[in-house]
DRENDO-1510 file (C-alpha; in Angstrom, 1 decimal, always signed):
<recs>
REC; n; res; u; v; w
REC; 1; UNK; -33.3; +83.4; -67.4 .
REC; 2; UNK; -34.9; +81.1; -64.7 .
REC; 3; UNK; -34.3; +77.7; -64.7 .
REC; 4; UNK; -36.7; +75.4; -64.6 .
REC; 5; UNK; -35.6; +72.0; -63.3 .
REC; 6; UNK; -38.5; +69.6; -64.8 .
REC; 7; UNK; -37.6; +70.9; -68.4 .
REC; 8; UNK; -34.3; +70.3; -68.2 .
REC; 9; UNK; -35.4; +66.7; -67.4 .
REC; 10; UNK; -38.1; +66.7; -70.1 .
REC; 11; UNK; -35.0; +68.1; -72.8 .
REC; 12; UNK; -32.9; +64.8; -71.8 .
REC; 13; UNK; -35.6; +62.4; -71.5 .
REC; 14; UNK; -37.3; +63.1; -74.4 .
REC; 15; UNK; -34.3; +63.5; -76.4 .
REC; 16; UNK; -32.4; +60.2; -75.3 .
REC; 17; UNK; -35.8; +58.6; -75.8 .
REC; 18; UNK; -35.8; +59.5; -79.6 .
REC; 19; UNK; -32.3; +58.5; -80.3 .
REC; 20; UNK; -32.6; +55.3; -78.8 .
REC; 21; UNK; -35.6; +54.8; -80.7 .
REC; 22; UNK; -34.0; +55.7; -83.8 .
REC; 23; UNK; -31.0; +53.3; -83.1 .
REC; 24; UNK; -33.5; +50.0; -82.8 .
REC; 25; UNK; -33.5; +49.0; -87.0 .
REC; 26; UNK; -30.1; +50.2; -88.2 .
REC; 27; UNK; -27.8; +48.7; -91.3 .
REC; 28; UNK; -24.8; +48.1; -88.2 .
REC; 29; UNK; -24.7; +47.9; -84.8 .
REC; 30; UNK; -21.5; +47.6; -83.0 .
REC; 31; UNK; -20.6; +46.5; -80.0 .
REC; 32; UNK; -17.1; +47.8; -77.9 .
REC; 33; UNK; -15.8; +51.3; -78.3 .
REC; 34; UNK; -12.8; +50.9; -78.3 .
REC; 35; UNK; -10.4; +52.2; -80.9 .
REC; 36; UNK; -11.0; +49.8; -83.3 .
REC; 37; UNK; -15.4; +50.0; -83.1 .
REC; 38; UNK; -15.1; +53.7; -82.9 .
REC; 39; UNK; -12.7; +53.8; -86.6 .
REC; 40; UNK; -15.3; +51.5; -87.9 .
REC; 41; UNK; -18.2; +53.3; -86.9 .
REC; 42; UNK; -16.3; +56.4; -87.9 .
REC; 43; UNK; -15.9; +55.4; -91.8 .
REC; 44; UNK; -19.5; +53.6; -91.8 .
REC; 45; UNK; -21.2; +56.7; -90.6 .
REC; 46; UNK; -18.8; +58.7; -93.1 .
REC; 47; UNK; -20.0; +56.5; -95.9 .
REC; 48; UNK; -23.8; +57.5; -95.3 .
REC; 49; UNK; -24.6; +54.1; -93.6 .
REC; 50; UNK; -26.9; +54.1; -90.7 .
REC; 51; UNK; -24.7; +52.7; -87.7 .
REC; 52; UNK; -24.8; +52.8; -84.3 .
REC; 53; UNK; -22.2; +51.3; -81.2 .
REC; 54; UNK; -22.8; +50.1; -77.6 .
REC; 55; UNK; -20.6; +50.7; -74.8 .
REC; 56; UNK; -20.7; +49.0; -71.1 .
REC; 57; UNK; -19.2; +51.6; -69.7 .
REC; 58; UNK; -19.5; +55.0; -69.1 .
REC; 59; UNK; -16.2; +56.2; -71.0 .
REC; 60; UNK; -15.2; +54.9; -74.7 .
REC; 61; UNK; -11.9; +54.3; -75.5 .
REC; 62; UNK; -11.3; +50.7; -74.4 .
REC; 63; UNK; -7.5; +50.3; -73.6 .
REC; 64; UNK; -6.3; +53.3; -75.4 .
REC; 65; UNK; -6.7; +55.7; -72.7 .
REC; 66; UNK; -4.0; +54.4; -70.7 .
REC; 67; UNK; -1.2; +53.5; -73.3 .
REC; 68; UNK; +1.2; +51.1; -72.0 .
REC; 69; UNK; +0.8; +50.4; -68.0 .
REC; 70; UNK; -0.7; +53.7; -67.8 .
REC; 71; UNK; +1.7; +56.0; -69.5 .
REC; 72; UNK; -1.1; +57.5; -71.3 .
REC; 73; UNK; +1.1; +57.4; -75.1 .
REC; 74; UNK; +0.5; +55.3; -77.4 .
REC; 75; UNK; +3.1; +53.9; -80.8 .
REC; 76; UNK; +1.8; +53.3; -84.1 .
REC; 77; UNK; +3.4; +52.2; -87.2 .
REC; 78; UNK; +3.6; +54.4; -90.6 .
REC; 79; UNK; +0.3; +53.3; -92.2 .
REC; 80; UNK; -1.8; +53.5; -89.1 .
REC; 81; UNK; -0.3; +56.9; -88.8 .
REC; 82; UNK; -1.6; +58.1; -91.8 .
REC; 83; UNK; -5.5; +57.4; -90.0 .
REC; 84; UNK; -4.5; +59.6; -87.4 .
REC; 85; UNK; -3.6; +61.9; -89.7 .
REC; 86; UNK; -7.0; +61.8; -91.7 .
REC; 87; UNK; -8.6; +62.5; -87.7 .
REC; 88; UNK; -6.0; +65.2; -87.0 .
REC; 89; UNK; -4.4; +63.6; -84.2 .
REC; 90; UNK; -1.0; +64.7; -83.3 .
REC; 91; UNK; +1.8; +62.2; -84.2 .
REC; 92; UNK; +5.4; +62.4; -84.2 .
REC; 93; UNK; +8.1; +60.4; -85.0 .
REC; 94; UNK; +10.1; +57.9; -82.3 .
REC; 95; UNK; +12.5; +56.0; -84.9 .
REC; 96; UNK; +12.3; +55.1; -88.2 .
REC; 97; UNK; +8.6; +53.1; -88.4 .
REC; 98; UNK; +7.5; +53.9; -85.1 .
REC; 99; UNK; +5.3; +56.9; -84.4 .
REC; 100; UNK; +3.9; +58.1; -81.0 .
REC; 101; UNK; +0.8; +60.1; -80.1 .
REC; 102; UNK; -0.6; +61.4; -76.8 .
REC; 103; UNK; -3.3; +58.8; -75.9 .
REC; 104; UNK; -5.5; +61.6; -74.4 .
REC; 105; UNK; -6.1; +63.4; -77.7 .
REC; 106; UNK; -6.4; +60.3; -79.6 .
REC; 107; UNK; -9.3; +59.1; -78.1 .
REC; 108; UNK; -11.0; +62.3; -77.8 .
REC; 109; UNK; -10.4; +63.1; -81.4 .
REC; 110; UNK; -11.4; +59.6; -82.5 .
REC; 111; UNK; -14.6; +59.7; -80.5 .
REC; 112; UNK; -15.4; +63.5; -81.7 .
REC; 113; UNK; -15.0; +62.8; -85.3 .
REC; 114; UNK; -16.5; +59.7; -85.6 .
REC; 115; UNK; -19.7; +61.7; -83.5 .
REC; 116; UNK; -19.9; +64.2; -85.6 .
REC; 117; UNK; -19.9; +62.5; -89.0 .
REC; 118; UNK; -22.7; +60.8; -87.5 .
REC; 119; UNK; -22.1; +57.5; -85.3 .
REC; 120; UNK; -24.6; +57.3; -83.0 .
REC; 121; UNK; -22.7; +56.1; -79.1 .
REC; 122; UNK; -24.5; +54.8; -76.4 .
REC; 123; UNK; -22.6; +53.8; -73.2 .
REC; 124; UNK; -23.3; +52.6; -70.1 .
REC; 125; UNK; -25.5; +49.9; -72.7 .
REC; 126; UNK; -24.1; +46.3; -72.6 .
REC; 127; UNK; -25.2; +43.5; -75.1 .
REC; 128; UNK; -26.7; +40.4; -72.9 .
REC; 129; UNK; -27.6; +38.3; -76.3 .
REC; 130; UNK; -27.9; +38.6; -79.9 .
REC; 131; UNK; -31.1; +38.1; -82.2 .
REC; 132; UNK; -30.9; +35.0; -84.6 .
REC; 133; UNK; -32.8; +34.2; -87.7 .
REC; 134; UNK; -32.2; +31.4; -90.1 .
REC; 135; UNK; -28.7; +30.7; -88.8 .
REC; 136; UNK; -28.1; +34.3; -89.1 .
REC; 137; UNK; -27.1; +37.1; -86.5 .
REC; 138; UNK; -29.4; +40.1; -87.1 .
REC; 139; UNK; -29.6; +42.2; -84.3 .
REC; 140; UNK; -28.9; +42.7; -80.0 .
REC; 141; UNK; -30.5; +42.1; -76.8 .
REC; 142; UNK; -29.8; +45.7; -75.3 .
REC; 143; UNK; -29.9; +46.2; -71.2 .
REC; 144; UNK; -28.5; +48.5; -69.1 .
REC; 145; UNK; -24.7; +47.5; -67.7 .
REC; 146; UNK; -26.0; +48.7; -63.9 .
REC; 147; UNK; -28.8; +45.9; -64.3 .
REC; 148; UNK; -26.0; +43.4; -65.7 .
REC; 149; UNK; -23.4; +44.7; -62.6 .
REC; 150; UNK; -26.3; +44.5; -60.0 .
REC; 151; UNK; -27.8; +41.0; -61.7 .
REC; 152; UNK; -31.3; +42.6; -61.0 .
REC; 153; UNK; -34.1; +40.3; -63.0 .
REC; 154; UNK; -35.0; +43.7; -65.6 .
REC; 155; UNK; -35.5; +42.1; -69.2 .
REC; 156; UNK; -33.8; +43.5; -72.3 .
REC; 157; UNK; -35.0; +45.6; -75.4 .
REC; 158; UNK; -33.8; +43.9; -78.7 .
REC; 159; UNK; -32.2; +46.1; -81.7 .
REC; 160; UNK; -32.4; +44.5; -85.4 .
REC; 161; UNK; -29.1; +45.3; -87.7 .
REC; 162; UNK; -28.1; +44.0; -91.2 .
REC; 163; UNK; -24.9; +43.4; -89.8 .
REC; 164; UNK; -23.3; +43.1; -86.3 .
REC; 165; UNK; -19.3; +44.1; -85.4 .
REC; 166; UNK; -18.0; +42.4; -82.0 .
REC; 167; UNK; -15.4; +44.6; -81.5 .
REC; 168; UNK; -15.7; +44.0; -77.8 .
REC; 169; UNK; -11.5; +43.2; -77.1 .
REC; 170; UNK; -10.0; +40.2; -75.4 .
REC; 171; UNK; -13.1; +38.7; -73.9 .
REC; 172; UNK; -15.1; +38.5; -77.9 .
REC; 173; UNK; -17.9; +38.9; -75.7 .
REC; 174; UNK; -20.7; +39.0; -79.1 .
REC; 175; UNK; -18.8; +35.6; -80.2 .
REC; 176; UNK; -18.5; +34.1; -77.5 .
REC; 177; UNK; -22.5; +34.4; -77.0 .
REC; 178; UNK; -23.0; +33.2; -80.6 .
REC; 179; UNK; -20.6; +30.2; -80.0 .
REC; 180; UNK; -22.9; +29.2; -76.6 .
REC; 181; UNK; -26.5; +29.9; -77.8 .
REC; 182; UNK; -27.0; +29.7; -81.5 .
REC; 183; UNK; -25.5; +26.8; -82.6 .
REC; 184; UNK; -23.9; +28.4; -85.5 .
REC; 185; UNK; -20.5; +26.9; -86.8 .
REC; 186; UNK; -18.3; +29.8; -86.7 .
REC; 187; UNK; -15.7; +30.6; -89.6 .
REC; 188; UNK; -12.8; +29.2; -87.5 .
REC; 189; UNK; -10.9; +26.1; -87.9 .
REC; 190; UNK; -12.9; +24.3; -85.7 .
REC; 191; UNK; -15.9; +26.1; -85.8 .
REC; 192; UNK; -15.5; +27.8; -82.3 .
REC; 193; UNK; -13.5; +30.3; -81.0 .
REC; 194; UNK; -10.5; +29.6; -81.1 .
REC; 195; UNK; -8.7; +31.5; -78.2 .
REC; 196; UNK; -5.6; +34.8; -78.0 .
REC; 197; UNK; -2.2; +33.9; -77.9 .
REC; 198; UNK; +0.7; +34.6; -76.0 .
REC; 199; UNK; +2.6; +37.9; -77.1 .
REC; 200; UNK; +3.9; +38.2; -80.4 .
REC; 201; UNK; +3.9; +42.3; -81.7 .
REC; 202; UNK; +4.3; +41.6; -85.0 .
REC; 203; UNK; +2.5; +38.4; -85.6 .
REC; 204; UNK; -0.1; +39.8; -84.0 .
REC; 205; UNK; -0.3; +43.6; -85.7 .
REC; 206; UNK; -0.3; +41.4; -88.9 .
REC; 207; UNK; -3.1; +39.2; -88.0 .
REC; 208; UNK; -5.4; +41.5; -85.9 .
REC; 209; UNK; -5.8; +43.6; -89.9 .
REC; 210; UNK; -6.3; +39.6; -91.4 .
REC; 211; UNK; -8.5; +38.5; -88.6 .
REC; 212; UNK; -10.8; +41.6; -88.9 .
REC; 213; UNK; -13.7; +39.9; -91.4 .
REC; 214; UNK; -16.7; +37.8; -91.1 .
REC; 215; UNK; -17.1; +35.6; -87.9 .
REC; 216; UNK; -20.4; +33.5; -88.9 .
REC; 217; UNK; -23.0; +35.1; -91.2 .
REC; 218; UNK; -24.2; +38.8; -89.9 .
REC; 219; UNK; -21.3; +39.1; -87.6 .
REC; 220; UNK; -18.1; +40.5; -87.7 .
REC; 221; UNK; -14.7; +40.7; -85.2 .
REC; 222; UNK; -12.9; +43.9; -85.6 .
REC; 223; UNK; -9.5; +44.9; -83.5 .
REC; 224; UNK; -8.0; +42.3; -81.0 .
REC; 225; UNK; -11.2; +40.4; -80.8 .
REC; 226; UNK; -10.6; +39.2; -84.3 .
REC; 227; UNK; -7.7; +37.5; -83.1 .
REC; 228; UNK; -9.2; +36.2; -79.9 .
REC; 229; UNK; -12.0; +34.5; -82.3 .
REC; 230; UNK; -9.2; +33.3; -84.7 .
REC; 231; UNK; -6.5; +32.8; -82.5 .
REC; 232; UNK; -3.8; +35.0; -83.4 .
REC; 233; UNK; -1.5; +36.6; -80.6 .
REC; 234; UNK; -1.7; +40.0; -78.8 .
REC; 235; UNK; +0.5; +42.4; -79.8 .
REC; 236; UNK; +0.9; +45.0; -76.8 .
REC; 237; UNK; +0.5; +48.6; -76.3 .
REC; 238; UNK; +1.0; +49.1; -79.8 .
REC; 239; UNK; -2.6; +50.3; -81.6 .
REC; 240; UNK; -1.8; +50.8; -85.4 .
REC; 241; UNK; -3.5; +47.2; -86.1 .
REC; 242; UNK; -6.7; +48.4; -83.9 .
REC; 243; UNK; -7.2; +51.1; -86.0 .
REC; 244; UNK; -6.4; +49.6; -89.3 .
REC; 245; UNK; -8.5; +46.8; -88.5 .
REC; 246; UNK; -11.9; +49.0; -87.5 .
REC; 247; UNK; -11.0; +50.8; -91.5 .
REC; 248; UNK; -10.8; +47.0; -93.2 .
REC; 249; UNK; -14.2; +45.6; -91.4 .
REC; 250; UNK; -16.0; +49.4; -92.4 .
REC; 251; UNK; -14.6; +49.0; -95.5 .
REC; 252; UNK; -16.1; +45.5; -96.4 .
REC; 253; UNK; -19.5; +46.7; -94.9 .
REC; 254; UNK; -19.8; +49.2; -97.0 .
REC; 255; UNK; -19.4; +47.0; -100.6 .
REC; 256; UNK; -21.7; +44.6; -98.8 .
REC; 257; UNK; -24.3; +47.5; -98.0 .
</recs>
């Protein structure tokens, strides 16, 4: 067969072009792929629920990937392990309570299931702003991360969602924007975020799966920027609270859908 350079083109624009479309009035939109936004999606999209996650950048995984300073395993505690199990990931027992799993198939497998039961990914896609009705958070400003990196004057596209997840990590970039443009008190103690702290594993795998609700009405933190926005600690390279966290916020989307 000869190939014909112009449709191959035509195949990927036209293609892209109809799945972004398709992702511009959804029931959730989140934002981070991480581990946490990609479990979420995952169960969402498993449940029959129209959802769809942006990425900045051109790989998903957020800080998985790399394990602990770049020794590319990751530990999880019993209950986490039993959502690796439901992906099929690998695990295998360290010491009583602590499981490991190669980091590598973790986020591949994560990513691939949570694609094929029908999450919708689009990286290299960074949220600028969100869309605010009536005190309410309803939807994204959408641009292109090279237009962000290269601070070219493009405008945005906006998305509308029933519901928006920040599940954007340590910066709670989605929050943090809601916190500076909307004037919307935030479900804190004092109504703004309220800042990570210092190292704690425990404290913090405890709180992440707590933390993981409802940030102001239409938005929700999921994974470590739950506890960012509330202000519980980091834990560490430990990921069992990320992933039970992204199953707790899907969870409590669904009742509400």
């Amino acid at each position: 067969m000869q190939l014909d350079e112009i449709k191959i083109s035509r195949a990927i624009i036209e293609s892209y072009q109809q799945k972004l479309i398709n992702a511009l009035d959804v029931e959730v939109a989140i934002v981070g792929a991480g581990p946490a936004g990609m479990v979420c999606g995952y169960y969402l999209a498993k449940a029959g629920k129209k959802v769809v996650l942006f990425e900045r950048k051109l790989s998903v995984g957020g800080g998985m990937w790399g394990g602990g300073i770049m020794f590319n395993e990751i530990v999880i505690q019993e209950e986490a392990r039993k959502i690796l199990d439901e992906f099929g990931v690998r695990t295998r027992k360290y010491e009583q309570g602590y499981y490991l799993a190669d980091s590598i198939d973790s986020v591949s497998t994560i990513c691939s299931k949570a694609v094929h039961a029908g999450l919708k990914v689009f990286n290299l896609i960074s949220a600028e702003d969100v869309m605010v009705r009536s005190k309410r958070v309803c939807g994204l400003v959408l641009n292109w991360t090279a237009v962000e990196m290269a601070n070219l004057h493009v405008d945005p596209v906006t998305m509308r969602a029933k519901f928006v997840v920040d599940a954007t990590g340590h910066p709670a970039e989605v929050a943090r924007i809601v916190e500076r443009k909307s004037g919307i008190k935030l479900n804190t103690k004092n109504g703004r975020i309220m800042g990570e702290q210092s190292m704690h594993a425990q404290a913090g795998e405890d709180t992440i799966v707590k933390n993981s609700k409802e940030i102001c009405p239409g938005l929700y933190a999921c994974g470590m920027c739950a506890n960012a926005v509330f202000g519980g600690p980091r834990m560490g390279p430990i990921f069992g609270g990320m992933l039970l966290a992204g199953r707790k916020v899907a969870k409590d989307l669904i009742r509400k859908l």
